[in-house]
N, C-alpha and C positions, 0 to 999 in steps of 0.2 A: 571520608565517605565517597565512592565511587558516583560520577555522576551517570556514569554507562552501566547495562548490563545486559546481561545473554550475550555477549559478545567479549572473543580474545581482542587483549590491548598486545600492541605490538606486537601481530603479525599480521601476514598479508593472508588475506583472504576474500572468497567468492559471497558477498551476501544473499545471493538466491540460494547456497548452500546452507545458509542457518533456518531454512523452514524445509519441511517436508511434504509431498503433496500426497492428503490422506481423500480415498474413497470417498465422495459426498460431502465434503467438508470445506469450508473454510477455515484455515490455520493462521495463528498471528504470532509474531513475538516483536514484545515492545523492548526496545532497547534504552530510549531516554521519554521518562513523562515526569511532564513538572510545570511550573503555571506558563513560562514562556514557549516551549518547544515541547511535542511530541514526535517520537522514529520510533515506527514499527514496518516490518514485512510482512507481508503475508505471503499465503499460499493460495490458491483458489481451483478446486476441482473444476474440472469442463461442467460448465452448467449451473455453478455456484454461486452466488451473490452477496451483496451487502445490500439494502435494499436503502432507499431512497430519504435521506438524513441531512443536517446542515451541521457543518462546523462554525464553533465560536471563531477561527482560524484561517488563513490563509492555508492549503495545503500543496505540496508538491508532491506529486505522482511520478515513478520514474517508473515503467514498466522493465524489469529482471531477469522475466522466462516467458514463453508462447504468446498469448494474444487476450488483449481484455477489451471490454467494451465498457466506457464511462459514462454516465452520463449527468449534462451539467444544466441545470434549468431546462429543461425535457428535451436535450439537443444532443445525440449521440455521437461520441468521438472515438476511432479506433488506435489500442497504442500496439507498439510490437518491442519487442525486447531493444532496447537500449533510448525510448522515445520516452518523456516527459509533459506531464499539463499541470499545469495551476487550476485547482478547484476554488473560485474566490469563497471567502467566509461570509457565511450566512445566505449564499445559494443552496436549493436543494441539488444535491448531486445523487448517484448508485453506482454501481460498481459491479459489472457481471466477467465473468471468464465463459468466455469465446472457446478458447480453448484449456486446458491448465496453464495456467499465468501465477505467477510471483510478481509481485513490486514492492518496492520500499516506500512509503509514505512518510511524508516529513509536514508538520503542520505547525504553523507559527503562528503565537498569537497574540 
């Protein structure tokens, strides 16, 4: 049984190229969910959000494509393509695009 999916194994590839950024929308695709680890990417329209949640989980944020806005226990942080944060588990955090933004989201728990 594959532990991955939505993603080619053994080849090189761009992960901001496995979502697509739709019109008004926020887009996901999860690659590994299971009781230890979830990886998903999203997409985020300019203007789009996840609104304000807590994980059972440690999560890592790597921003992928243009610019987001996080925000962690009501403290806002700006990432830009290739920059990283840790959301600790069981803080509220949200998630808006600044501008259209992809990131990969990696949550351990």
């Amino acid at each position: 049984m594959d532990k991955m999916k939505n993603i080619q194994k053994a080849e090189v590839l761009a992960l901001k190229d496995l979502v697509d950024y739709q019109p008004g929308q926020v887009v996901s695709k999860t690659l590994v969910q299971n009781d230890a680890v979830s990886i998903t990417v999203f997409s985020f329209d300019k203007g789009e959000e996840i609104s304000t949640h807590e994980s059972g989980g440690d999560a890592l944020l790597t921003c992928l494509d243009g610019v987001g806005r996080l925000t962690i226990d009501g403290k806002p942080y700006e990432l830009h393509q290739g920059e990283s944060i840790v959301m600790p588990a069981k803080h509220p955090h949200a998630v808006y695009g600044l501008e259209q933004f992809k990131m990969l989201l990696v949550v351990v728990f």
